[in-house]
C-alpha positions in Angstrom: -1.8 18.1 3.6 -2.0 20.2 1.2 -3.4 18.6 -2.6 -6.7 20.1 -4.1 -4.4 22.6 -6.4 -2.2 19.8 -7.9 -1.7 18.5 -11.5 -4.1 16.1 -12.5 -3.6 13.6 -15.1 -0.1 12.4 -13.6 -1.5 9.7 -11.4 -2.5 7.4 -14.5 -5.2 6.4 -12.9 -8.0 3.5 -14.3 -11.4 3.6 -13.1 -13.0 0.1 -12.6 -15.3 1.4 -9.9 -18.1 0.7 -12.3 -18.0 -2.6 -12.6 -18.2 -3.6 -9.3 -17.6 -7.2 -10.4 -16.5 -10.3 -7.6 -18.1 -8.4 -4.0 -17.6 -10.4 -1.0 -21.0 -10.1 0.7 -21.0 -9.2 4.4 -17.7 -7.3 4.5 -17.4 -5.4 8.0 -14.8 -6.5 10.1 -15.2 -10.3 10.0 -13.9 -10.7 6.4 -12.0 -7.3 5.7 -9.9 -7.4 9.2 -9.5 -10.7 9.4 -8.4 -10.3 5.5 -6.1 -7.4 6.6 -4.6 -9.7 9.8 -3.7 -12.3 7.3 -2.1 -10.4 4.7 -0.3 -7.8 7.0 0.8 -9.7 9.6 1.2 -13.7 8.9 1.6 -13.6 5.2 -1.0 -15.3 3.8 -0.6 -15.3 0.0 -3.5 -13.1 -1.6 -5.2 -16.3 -3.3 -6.0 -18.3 -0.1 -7.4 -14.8 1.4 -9.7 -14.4 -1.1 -10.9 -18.2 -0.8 -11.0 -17.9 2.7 -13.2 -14.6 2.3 -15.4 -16.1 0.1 -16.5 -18.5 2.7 -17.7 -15.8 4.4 -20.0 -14.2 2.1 -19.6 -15.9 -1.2 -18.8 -14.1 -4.5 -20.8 -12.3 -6.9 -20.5 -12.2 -10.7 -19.1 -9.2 -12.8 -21.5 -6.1 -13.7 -20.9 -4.3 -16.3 -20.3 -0.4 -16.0 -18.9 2.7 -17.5 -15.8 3.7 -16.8 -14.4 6.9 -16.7 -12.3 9.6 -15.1 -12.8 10.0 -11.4 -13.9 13.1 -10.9 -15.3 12.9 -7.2 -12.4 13.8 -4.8 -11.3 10.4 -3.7 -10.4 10.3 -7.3 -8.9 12.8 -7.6 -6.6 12.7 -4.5 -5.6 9.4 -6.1 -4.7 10.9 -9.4 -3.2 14.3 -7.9 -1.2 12.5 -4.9 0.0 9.8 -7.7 1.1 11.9 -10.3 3.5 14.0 -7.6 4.7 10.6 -6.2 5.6 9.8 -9.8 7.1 13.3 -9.9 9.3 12.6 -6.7 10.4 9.3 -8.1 11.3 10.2 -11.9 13.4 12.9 -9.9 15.5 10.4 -7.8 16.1 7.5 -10.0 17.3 7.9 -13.2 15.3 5.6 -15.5 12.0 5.7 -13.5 8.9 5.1 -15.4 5.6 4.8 -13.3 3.2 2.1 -12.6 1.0 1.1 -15.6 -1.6 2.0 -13.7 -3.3 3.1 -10.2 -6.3 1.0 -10.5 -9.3 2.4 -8.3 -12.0 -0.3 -7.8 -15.4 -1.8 -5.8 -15.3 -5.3 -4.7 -13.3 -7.3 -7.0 -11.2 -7.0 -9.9 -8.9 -9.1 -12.5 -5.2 -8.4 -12.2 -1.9 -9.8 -13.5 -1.2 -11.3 -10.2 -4.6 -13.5 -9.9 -8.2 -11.8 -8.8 -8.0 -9.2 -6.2 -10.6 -8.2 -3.8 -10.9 -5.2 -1.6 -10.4 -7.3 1.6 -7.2 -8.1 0.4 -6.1 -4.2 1.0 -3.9 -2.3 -1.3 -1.3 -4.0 -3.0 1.4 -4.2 -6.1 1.3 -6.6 -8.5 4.4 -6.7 -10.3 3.5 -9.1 -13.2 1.2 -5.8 -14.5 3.3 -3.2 -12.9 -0.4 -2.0 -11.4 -1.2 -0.5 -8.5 -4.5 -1.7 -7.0 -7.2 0.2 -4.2 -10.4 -0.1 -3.2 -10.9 3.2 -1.8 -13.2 1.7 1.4 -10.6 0.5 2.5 -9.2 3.8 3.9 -12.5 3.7 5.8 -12.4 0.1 6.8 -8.2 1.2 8.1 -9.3 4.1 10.1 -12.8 2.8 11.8 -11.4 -0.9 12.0 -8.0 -0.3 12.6 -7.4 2.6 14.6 -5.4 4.6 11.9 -5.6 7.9 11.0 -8.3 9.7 8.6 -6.1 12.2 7.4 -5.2 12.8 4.1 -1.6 12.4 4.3 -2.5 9.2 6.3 -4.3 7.6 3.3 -1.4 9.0 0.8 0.9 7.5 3.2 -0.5 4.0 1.4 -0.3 5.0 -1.8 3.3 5.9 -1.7 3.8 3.0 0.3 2.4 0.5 -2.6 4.0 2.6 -5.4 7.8 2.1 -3.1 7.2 -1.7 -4.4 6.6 -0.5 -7.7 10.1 1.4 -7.3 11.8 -1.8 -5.8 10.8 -3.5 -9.1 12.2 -1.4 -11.1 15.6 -1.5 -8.7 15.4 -5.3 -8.5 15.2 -5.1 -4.7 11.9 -7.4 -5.2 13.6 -9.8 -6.9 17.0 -10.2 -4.7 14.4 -10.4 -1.9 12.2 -13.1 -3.7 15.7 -15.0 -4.5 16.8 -14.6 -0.8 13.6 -16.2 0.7 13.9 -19.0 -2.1 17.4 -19.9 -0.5 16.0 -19.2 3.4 16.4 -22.2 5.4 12.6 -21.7 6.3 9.7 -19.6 7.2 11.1 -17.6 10.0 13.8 -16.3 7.9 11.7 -16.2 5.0 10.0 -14.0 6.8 12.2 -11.6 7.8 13.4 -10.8 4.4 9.7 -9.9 3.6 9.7 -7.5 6.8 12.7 -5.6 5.1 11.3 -4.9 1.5 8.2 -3.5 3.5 10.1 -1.1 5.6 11.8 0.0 2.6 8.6 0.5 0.9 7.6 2.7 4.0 11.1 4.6 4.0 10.3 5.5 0.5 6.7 6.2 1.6 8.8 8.6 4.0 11.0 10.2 0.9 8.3 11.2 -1.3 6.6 13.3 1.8 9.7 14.7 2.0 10.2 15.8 -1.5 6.3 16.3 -2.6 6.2 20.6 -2.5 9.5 21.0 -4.4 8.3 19.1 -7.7 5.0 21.0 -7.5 5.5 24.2 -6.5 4.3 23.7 -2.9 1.1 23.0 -4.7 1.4 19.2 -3.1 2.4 20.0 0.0 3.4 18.0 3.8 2.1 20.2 6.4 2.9 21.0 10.0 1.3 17.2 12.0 1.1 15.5 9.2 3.7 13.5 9.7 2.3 12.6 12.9 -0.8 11.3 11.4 0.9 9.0 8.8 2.6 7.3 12.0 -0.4 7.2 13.5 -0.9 4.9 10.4 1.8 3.2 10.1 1.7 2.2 14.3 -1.9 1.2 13.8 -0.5 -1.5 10.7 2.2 -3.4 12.7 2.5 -6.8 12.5 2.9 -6.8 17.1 -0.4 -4.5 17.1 -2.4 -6.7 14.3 -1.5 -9.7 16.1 -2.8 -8.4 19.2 -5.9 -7.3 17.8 -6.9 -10.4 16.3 -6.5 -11.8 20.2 -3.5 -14.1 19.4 0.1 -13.6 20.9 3.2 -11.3 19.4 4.8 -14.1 17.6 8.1 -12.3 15.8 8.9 -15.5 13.5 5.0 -14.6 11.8 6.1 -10.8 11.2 6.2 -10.4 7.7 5.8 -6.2 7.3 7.4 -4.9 10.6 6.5 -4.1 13.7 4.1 -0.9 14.7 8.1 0.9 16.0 9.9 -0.4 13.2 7.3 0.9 10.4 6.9 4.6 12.1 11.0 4.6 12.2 10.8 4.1 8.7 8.8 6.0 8.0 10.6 9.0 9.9 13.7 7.9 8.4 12.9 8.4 4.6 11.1 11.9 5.4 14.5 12.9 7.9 16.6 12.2 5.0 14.7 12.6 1.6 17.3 10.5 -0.3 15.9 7.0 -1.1 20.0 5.7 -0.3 18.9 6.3 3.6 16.2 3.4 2.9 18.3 1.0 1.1 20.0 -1.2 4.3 16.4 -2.8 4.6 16.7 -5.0 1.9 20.3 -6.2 2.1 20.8 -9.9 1.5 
């Protein structure tokens, strides 16, 4: 994937790294897969993963620190990769504005939606319109998980979390929310969850496929990169997750999609490029 030449400045980003506050001691795949399992795969609602993490290790206070503008590459590829994403998006649908934020952090860190921690994984939180990432966890994804270390792997992610910032802003997210109020129980509940996700990875799949002509070429999909993002996207399914926390494939606990369903979406938004290619996923 082709990046290091891009516009910075478009990715809004907020750096929080130094302030490190709320660290789960002992990380390491006891707490951050076991984190990942419960969010990806069965659900579990961010506040009772980060009590059950806490168990584990037990959380630290706040340190203060000085923030500022990430200028190590991990930074940058945020704020680069995120500012063409925004790029793709304010091209596609008239009205877009971007998240308030992409907030890059260690450990812990407040957010609109409750604390966050960086066994939790990536995630949207819609009450800030703020993107959140620990960047370890790219590292925890690829030597925990099996995914892919390539860069269009870890912007695979981002896209991915800034599709929920797009289905705000549609009102997909809230339909979806509505539906599952009305579901007749988990199971179905469920179900409509696994939907917004694949939509999220569709649109994951529609940025790839539009990044070079915003930028001229200077944010660029390259030949197997694709390949690596499924890689990815296989690696996060909810059949594979379940298998690799030794339980059985239990459909009614998917709640993102299976390791087929997310590479087809995936494929799907980057074959088409038009975001109306992703939008049978959340019908309700």
């Amino acid at each position: 994937m082709r990046w290091q030449g891009g516009q910075r400045g478009g990715g809004n980003v907020e750096d929080r790294r130094g302030l490190g506050g709320g660290a789960v001691a002992g990380g390491g795949i006891g707490v951050v897969v076991l984190s990942l399992i419960g969010y990806f795969v069965f659900g579990i609602d961010p506040s009772t993963t980060q009590q059950v993490a806490s168990q584990f290790g037990g959380a630290g206070s706040a340190q203060e620190g000085t923030l500022g503008t990430p200028e190590d590459q991990a930074g940058q590829f945020v704020d680069i990769v995120g500012g063409n994403i925004n790029q793709v998006w304010a091209s596609k649908l008239d009205g877009y504005t971007p998240p308030a934020n992409i907030v890059i952090y260690t450990q812990g860190t407040q957010t609109g939606c409750g604390y966050g921690q960086s066994a939790m994984g990536p995630f949207y939180c819609p009450a800030d319109r703020q993107v959140f990432l620990d960047l370890s966890f790219w590292e925890e994804m690829e030597t925990q998980l099996g995914a892919s270390g390539a860069d269009f792997a870890r912007a695979y992610v981002l896209a991915h979390e800034i599709g929920h910032h797009v289905q705000t802003l549609t009102g997909a997210s809230q339909r979806v929310q509505q539906a599952q109020a009305r579901a007749s129980g988990e199971a179905e509940a469920n179900q409509y969850s696994v939907g917004l996700e694949l939509q999220a990875d569709c649109y994951a799949g529609v940025w790839a496929a539009n990044a070079a002509s915003v930028s001229n070429g200077e944010v660029a999909v390259e030949q197997g990169d694709l390949e690596e993002g499924a890689k990815t996207a296989a690696a996060i399914g909810d059949d594979t997750l379940q298998r690799r926390s030794g339980g059985q494939v239990n459909p009614d606990g998917f709640t993102h999609g299976t390791s087929a369903q997310r590479v087809e979406a995936l494929r799907r938004g980057y074959q088409s490029g038009d975001p109306a290619s992703c939008d049978g996923y959340t019908d309700v």
